[in-house]
N, C-alpha and C positions, 0 to 999 in steps of 0.2 A: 466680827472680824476674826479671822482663821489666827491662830496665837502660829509663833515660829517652829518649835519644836512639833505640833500636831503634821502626821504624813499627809502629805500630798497626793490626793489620790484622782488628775487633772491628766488624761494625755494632752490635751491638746496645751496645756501649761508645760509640761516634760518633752512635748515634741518641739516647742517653741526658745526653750532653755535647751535644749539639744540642739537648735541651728544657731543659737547665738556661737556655741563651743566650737560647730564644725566650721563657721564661717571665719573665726580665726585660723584652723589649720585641721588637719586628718588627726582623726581618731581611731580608734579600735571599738571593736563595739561591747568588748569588757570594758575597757577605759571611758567611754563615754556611759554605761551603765554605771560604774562608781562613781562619777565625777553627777548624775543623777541624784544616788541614794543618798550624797553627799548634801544633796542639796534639798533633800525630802521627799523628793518623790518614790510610791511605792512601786513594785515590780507590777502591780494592774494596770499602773499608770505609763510606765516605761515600755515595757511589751509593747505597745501600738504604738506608739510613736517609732520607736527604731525602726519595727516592720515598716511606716507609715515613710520613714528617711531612706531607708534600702529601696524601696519600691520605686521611690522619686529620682533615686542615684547621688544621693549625699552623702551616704553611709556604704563606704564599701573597706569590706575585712583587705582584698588584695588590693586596694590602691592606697590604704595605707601603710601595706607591707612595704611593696616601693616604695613609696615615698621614704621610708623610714633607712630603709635597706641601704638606697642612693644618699642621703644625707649622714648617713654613719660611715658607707665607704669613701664616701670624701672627706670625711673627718680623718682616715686612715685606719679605721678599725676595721679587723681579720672578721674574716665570713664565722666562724665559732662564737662569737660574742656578737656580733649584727644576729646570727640564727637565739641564740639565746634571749636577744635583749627580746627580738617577737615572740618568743614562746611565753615571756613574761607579760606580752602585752594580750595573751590569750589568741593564738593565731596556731590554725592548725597548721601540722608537718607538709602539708601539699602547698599549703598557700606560702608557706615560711619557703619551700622547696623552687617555688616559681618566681619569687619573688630574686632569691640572691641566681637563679639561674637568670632571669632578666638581663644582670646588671653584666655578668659576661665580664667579668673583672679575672686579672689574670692576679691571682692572690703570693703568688711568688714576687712578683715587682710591686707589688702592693709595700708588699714587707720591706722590699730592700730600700723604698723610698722612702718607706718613714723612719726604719733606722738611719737614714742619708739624714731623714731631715734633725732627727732628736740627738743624736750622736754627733759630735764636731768632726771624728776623723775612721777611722776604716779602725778594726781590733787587732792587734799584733800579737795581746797576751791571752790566756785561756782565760783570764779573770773576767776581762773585756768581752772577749767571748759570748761568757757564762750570762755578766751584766745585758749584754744587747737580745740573747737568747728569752732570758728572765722578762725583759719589756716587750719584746713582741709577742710573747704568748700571752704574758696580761693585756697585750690592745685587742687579745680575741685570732693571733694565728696560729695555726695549726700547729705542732712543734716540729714536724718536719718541715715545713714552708720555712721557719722562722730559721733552723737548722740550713737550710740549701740559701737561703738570703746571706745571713752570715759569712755563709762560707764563699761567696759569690761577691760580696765585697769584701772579704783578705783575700782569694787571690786576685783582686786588681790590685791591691797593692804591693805584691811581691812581685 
């Protein structure tokens, strides 16, 4: 009997542990090779089984970009921080690039909606300002978007 810690050197164990992962939800195919080594299997092992998941259509790098992309702009996070959070998940500049063009979000009313939503009333002071400026750049919008949002809900209120 193979001890815990000894690698795993099994595609067809590492391809089988790989569709348990994807049949929960999308992966990346860095993220689903860590969440592998993680688990012991070696890169002789992992290698063919991803090729083996790609070739089938269960593994793909741009449908889990969308997916990921659509699910964070619903959350209300700026296209800056949706682009980042995929480069983290190992996703090239093209694929990261199709993925937020997809989604076709107008990222200005993006902004003004989730200040609307996280803010109780519209900013009258620069503090306020500063404060609503400061949270939408940390949810990932651009500083101009966040800038033109701002300023697009104080003058509805004057």
């Amino acid at each position: 009997m193979q001890s815990q810690s000894a690698p795993k050197d099994e595609p067809e164990g590492a391809y089988a542990a790989a569709l348990r992962l994807l049949a929960r939800r999308e992966h990346s195919t860095l993220e689903l090779t860590r969440k592998l080594e993680q688990r012991g299997f070696t890169g002789a092992s992992i290698r063919p089984a991803l090729e083996r998941l790609r070739a089938a259509g269960y593994l793909s790098d741009a449908r889990f970009a969308g997916s990921l992309a659509r699910h964070r702009a619903a959350q209300g996070y700026g296209d800056l921080r949706i682009r980042a959070e995929l480069k983290q998940h190992g996703m090239e500049h093209a694929v990261v690039d199709q993925a937020l063009e997809v989604l076709a979000v107008d990222w200005g009313a993006q902004a003004l909606a989730q200040a609307r939503r996280h803010f109780a009333e519209a900013p009258e002071t620069s503090a306020a300002r500063a404060r609503m400026l400061r949270y939408l750049t940390q949810r990932g919008f651009a500083p101009s978007v966040a800038r033109a949002a701002v300023a697009e809900w104080s003058k509805s209120v004057q």
